[in-house]
Structures are given as C-alpha cells and as structure tokens.
PDB file of N, CA, C and O in Angstrom, chain B, residues numbered from 101:
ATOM      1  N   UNK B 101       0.069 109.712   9.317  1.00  0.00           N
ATOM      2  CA  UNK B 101       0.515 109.424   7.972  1.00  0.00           C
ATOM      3  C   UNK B 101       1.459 110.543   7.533  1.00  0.00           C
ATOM      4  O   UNK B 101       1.049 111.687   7.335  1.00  0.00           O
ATOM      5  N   UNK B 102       2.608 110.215   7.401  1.00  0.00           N
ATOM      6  CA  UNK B 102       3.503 111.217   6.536  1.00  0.00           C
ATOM      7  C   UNK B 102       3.523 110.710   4.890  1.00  0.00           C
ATOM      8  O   UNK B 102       3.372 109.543   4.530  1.00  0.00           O
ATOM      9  N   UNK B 103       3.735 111.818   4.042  1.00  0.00           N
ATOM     10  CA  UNK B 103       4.052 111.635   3.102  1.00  0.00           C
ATOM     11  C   UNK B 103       5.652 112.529   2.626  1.00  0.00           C
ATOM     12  O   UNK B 103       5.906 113.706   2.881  1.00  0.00           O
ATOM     13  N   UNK B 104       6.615 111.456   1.826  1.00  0.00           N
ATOM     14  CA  UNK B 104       7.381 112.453   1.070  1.00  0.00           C
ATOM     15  C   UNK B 104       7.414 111.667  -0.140  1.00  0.00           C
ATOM     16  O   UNK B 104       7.084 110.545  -0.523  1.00  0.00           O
ATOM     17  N   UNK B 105       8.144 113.109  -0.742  1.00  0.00           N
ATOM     18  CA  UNK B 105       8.057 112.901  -2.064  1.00  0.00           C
ATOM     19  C   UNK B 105       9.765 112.573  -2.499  1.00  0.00           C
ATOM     20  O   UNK B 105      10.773 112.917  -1.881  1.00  0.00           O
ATOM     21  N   UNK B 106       9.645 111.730  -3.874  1.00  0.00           N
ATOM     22  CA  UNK B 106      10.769 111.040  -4.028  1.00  0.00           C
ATOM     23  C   UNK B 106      11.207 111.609  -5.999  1.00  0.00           C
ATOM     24  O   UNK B 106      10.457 112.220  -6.761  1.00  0.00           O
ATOM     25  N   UNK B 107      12.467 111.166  -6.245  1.00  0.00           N
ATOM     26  CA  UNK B 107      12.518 111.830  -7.767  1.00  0.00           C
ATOM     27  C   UNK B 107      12.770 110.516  -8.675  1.00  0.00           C
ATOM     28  O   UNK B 107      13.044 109.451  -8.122  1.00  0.00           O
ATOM     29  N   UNK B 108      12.701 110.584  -9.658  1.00  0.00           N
ATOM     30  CA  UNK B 108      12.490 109.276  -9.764  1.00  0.00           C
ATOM     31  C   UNK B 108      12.852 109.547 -11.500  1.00  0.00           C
ATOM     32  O   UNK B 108      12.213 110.141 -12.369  1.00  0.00           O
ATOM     33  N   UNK B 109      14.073 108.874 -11.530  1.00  0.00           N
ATOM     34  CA  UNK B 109      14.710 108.707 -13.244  1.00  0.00           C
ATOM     35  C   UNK B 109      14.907 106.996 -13.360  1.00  0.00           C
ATOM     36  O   UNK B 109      14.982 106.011 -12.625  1.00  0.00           O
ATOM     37  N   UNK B 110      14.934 107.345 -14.751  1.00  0.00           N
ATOM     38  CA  UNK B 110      15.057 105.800 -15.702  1.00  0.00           C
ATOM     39  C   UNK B 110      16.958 105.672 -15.913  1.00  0.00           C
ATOM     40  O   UNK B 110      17.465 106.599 -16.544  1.00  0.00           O
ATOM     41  N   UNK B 111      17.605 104.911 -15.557  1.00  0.00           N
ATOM     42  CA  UNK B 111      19.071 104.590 -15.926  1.00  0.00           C
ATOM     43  C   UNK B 111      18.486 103.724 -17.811  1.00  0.00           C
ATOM     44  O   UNK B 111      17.644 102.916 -18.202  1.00  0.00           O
ATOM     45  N   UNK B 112      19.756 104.700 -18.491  1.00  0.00           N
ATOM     46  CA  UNK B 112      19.277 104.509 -19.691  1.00  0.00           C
ATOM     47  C   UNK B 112      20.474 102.586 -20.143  1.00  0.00           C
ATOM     48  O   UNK B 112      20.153 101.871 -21.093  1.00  0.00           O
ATOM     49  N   UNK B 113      21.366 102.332 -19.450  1.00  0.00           N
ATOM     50  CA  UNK B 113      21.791 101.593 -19.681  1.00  0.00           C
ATOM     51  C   UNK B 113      21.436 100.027 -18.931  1.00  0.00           C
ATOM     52  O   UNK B 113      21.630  98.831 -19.148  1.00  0.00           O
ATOM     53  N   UNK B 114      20.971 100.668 -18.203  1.00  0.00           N
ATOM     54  CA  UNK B 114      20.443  98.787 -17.109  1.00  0.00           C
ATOM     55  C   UNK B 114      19.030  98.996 -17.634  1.00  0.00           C
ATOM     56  O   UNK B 114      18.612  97.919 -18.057  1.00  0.00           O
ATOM     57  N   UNK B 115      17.799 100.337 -17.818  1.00  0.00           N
ATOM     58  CA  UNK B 115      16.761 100.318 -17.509  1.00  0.00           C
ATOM     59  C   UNK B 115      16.208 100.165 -16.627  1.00  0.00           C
ATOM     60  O   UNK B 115      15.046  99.803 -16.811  1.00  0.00           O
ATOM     61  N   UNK B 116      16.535 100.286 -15.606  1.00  0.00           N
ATOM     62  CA  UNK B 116      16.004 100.440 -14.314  1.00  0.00           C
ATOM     63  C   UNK B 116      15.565 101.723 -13.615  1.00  0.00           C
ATOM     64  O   UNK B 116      16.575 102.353 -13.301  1.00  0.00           O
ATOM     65  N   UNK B 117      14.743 102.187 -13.347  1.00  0.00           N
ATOM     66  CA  UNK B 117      13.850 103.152 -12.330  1.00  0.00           C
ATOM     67  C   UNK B 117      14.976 103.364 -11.222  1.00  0.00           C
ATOM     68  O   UNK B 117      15.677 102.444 -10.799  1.00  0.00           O
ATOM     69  N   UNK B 118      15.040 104.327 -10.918  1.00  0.00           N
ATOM     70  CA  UNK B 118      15.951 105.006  -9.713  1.00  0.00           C
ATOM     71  C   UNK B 118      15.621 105.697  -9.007  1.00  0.00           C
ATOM     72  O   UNK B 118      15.844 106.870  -9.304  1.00  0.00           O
ATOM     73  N   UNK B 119      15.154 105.524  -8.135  1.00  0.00           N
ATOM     74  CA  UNK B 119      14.661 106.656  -6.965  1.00  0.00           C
ATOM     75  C   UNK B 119      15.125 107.273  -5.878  1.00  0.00           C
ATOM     76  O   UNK B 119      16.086 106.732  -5.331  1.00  0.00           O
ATOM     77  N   UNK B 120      14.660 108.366  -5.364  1.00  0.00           N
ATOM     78  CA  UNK B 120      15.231 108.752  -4.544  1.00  0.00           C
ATOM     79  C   UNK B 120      15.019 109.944  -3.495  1.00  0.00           C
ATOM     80  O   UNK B 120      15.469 111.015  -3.902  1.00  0.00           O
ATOM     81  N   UNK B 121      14.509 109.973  -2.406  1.00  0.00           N
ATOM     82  CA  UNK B 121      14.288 110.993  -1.457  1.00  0.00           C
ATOM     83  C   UNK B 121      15.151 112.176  -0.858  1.00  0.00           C
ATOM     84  O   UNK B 121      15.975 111.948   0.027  1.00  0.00           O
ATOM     85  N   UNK B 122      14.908 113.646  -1.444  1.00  0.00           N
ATOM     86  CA  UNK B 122      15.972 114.757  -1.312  1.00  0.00           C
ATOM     87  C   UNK B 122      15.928 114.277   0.222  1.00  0.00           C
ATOM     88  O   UNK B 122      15.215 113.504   0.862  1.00  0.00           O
ATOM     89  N   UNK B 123      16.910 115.014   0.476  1.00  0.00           N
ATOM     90  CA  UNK B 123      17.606 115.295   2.126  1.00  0.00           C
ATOM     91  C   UNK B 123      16.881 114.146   3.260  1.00  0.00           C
ATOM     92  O   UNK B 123      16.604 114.326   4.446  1.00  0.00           O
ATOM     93  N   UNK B 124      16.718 113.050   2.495  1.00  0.00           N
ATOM     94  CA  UNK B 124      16.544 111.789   3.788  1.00  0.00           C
ATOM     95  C   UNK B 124      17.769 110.191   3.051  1.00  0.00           C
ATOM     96  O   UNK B 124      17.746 109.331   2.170  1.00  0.00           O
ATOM     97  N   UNK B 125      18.804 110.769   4.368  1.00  0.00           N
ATOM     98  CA  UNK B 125      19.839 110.223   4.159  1.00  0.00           C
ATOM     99  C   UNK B 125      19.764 108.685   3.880  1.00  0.00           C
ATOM    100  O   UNK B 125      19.484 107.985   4.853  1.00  0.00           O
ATOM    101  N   UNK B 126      19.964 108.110   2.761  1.00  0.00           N
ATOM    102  CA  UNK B 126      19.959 106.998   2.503  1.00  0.00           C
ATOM    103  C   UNK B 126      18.431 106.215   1.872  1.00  0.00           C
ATOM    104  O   UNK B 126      18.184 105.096   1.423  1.00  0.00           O
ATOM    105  N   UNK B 127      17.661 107.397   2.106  1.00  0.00           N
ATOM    106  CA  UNK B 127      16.625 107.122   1.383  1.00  0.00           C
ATOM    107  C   UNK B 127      16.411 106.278   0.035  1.00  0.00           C
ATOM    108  O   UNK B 127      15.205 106.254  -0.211  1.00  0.00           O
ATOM    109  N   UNK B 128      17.285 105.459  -1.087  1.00  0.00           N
ATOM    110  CA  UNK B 128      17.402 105.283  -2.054  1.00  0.00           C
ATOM    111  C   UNK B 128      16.869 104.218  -2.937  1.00  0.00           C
ATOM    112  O   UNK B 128      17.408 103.298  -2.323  1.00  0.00           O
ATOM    113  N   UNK B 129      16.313 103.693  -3.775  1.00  0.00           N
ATOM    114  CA  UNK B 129      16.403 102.477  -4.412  1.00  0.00           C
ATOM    115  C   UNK B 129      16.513 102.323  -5.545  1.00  0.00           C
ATOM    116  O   UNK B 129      16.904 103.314  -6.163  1.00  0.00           O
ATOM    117  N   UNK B 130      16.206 100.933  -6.423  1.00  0.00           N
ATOM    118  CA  UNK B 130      15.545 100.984  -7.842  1.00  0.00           C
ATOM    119  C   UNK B 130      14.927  99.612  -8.023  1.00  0.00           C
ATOM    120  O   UNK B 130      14.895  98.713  -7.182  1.00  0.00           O
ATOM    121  N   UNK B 131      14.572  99.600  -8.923  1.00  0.00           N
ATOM    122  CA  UNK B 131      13.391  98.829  -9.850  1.00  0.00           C
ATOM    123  C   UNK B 131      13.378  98.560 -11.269  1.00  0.00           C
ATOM    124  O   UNK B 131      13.755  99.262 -12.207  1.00  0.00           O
ATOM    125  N   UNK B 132      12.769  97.175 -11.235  1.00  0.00           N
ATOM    126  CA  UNK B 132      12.340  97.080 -12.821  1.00  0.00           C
ATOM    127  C   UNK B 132      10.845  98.177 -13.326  1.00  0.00           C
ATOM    128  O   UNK B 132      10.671  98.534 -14.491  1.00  0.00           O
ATOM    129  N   UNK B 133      10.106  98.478 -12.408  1.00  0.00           N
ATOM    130  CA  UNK B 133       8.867  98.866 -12.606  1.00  0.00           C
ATOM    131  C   UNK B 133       8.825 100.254 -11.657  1.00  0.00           C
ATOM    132  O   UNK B 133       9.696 100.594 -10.857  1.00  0.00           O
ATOM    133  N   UNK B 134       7.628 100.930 -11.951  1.00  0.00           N
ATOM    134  CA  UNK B 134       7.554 102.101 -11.255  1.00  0.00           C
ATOM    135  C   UNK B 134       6.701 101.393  -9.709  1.00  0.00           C
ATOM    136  O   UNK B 134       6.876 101.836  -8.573  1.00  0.00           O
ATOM    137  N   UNK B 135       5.901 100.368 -10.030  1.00  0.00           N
ATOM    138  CA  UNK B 135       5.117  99.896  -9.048  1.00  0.00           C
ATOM    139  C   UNK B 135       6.357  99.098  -7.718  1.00  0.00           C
ATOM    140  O   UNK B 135       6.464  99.144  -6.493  1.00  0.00           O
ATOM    141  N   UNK B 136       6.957  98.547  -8.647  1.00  0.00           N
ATOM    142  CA  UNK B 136       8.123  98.185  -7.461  1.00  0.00           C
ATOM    143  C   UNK B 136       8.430  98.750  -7.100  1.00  0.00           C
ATOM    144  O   UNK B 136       8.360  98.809  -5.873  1.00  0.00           O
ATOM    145  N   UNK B 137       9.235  99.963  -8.047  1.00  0.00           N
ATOM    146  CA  UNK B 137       9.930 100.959  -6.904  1.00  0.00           C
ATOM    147  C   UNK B 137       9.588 101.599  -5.849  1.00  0.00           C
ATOM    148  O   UNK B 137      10.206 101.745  -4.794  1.00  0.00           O
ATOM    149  N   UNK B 138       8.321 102.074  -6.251  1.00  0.00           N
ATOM    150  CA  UNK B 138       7.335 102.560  -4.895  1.00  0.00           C
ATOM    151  C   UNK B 138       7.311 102.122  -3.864  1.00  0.00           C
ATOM    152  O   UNK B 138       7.381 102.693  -2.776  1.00  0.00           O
ATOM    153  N   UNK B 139       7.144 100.406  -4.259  1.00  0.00           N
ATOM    154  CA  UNK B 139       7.184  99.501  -2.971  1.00  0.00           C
ATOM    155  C   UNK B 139       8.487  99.603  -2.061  1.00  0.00           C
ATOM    156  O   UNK B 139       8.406  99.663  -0.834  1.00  0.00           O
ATOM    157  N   UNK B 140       9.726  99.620  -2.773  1.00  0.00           N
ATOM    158  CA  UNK B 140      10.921  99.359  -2.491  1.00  0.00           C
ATOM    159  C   UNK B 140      11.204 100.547  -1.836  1.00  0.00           C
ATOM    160  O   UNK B 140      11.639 100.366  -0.699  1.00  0.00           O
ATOM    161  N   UNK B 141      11.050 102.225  -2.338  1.00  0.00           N
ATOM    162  CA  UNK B 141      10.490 103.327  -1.351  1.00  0.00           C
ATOM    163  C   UNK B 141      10.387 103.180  -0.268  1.00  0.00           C
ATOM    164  O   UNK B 141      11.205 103.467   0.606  1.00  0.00           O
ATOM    165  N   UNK B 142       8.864 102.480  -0.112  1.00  0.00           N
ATOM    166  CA  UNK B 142       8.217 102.748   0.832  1.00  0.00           C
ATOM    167  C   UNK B 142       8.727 101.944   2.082  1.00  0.00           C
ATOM    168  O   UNK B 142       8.446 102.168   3.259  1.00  0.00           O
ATOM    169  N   UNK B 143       9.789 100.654   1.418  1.00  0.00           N
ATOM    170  CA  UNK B 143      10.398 100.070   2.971  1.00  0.00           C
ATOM    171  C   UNK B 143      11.248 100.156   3.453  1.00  0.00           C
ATOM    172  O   UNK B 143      11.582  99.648   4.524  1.00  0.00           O
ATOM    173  N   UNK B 144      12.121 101.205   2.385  1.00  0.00           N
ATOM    174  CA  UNK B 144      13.020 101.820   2.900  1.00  0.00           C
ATOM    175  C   UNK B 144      12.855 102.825   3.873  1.00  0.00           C
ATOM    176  O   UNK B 144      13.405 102.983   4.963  1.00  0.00           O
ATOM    177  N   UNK B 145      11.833 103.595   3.163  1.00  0.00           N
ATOM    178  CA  UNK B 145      11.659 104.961   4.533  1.00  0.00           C
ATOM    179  C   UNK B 145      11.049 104.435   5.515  1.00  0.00           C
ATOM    180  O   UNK B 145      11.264 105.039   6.565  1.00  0.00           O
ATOM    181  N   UNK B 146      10.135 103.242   5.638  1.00  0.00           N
ATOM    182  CA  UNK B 146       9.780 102.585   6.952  1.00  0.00           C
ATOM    183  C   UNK B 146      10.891 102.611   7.851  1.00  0.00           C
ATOM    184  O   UNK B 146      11.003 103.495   8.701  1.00  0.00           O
ATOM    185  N   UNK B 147      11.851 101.535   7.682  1.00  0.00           N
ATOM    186  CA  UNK B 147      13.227 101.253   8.077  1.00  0.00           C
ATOM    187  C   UNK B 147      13.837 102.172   8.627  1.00  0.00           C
ATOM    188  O   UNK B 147      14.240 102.105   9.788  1.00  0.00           O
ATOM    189  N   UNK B 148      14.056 103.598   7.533  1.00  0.00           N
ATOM    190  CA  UNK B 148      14.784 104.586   8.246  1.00  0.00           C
ATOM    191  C   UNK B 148      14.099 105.606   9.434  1.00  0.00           C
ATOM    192  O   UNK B 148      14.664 106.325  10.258  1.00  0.00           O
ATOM    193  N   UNK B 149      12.819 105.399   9.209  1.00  0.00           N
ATOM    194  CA  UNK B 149      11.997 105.703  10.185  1.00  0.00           C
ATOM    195  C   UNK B 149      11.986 105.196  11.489  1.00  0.00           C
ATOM    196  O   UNK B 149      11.899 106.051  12.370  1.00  0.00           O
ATOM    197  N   UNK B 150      12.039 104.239  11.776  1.00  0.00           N
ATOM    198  CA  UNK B 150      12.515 103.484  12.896  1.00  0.00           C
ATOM    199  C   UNK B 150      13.738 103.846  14.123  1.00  0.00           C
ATOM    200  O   UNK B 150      13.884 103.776  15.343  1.00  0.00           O
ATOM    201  N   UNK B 151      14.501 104.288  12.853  1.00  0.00           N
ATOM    202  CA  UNK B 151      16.002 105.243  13.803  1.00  0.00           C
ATOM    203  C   UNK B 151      14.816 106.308  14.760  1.00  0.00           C
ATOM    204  O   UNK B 151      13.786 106.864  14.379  1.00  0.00           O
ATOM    205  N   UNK B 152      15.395 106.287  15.926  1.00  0.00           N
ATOM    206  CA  UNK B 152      15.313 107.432  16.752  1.00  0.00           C
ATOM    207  C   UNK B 152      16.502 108.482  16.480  1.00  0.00           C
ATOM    208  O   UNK B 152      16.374 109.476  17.194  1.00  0.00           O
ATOM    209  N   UNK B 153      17.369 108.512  15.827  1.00  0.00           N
ATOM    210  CA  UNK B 153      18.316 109.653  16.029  1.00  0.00           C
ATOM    211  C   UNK B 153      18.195 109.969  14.622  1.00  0.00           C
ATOM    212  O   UNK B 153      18.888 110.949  14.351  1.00  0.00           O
ATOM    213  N   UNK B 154      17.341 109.330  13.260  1.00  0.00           N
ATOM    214  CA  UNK B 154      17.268 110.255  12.131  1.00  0.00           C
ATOM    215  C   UNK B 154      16.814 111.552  12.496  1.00  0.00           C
ATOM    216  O   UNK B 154      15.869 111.872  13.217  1.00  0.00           O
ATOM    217  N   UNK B 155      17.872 112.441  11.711  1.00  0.00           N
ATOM    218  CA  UNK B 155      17.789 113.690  11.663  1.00  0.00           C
ATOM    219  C   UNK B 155      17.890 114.449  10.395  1.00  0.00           C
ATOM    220  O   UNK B 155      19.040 114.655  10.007  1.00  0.00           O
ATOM    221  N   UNK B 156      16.661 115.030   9.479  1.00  0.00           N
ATOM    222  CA  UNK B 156      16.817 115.242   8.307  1.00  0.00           C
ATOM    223  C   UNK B 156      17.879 117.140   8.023  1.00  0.00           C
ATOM    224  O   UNK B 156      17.835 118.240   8.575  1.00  0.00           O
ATOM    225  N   UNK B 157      18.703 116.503   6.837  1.00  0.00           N
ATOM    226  CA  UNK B 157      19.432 117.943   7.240  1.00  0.00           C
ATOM    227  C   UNK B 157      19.040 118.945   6.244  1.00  0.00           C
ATOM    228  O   UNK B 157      19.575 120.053   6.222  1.00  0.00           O
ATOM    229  N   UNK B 158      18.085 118.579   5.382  1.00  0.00           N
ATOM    230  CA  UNK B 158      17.208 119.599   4.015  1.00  0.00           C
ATOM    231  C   UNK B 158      15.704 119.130   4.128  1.00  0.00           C
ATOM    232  O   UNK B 158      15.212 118.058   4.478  1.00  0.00           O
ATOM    233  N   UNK B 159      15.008 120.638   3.592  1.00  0.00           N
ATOM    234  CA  UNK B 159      13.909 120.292   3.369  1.00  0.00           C
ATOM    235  C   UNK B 159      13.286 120.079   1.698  1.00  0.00           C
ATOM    236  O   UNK B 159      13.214 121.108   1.025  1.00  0.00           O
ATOM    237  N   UNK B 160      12.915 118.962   1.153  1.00  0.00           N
ATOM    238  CA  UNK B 160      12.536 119.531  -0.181  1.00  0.00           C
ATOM    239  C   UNK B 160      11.144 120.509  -0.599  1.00  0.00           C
ATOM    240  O   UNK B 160       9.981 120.304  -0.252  1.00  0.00           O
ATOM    241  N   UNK B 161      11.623 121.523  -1.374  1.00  0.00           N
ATOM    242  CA  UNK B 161      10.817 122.572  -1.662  1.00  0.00           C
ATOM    243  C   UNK B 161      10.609 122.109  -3.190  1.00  0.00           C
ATOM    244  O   UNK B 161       9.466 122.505  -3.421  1.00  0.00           O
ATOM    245  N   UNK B 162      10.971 121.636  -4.081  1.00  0.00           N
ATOM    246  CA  UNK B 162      10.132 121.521  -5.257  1.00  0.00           C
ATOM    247  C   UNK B 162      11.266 121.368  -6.388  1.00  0.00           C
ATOM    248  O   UNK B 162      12.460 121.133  -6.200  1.00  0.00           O
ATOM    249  N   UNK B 163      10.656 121.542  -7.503  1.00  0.00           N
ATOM    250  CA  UNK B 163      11.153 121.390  -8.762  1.00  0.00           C
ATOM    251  C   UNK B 163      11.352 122.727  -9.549  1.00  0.00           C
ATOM    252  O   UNK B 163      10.649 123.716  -9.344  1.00  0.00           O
ATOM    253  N   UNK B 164      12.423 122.675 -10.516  1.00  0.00           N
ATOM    254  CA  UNK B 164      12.279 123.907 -11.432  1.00  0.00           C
ATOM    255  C   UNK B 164      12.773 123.182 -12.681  1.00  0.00           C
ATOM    256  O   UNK B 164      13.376 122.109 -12.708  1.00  0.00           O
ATOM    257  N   UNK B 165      12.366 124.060 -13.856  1.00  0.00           N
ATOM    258  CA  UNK B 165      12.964 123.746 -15.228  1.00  0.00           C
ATOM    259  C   UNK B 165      13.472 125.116 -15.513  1.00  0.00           C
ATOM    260  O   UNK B 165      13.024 126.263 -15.530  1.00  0.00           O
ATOM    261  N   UNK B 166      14.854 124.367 -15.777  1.00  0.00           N
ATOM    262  CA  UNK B 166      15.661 125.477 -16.604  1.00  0.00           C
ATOM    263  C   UNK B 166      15.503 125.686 -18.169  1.00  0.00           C
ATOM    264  O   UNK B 166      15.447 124.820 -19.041  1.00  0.00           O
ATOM    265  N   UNK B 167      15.463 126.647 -18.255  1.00  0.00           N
ATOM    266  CA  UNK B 167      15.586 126.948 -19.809  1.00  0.00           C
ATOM    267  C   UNK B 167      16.975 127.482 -20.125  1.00  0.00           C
ATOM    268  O   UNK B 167      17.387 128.583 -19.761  1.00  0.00           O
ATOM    269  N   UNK B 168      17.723 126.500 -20.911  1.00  0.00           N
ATOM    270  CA  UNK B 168      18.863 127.084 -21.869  1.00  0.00           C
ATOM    271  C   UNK B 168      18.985 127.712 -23.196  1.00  0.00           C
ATOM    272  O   UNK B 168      19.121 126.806 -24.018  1.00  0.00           O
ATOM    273  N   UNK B 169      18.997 129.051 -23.857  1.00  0.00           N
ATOM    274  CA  UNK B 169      18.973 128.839 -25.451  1.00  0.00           C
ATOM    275  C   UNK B 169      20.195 128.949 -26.182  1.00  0.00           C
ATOM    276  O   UNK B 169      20.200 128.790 -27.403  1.00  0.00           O
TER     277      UNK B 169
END
C-alpha cells in the first residue's frame, strides 16, 4: 500500500474541487465533491502507476503558512 498525499483547492468560479499530487507528473483532477475527487485521485495514480518508466522528479515534504503584515 502506498500512500500520497494530494492538495486540494475549491475553483471559486466553476466550484469545483481541484486536486492535485506535488511532483507526480500528471497526477491531476477535479470534482463536484471532495468524495469524488478522491475517487478520481485515486484512478488516476492507479493508471500512472502502471507506467514502468514513471519517474518521480520531487519529493513532497509538507506545507507552510506564510505570514504577511
């Protein structure tokens, strides 16, 4: 079982869920729902999983919040 993690914003003009996996090329989707998108995720990275020559070129390390004042 692998797990990755994906980022995941709201488009304020369609409303749609947008997702998306750092440094796994083409990783991408969206959704009406968060439950779809997950789904839609998850068959994407199946799919790209399948390639024998995927080769990831970043690793994701995490999140930060900036503070501006």
């Amino acid at each position: 079982m692998k797990t990755f993690t994906a980022i995941v914003e709201r488009d304020s003009d369609t409303k749609l869920y947008v997702g998306y996996v750092p440094g796994f090329p083409g990783a991408h989707s969206q959704a009406e729902t968060l439950d779809e998108l997950q789904e839609n995720l998850r068959e994407v990275i199946e799919m790209l999983l399948e390639d024998e020559n995927l080769a990831f070129d970043t690793e994701f390390v995490g999140t930060q919040q900036i503070v501006i004042q």
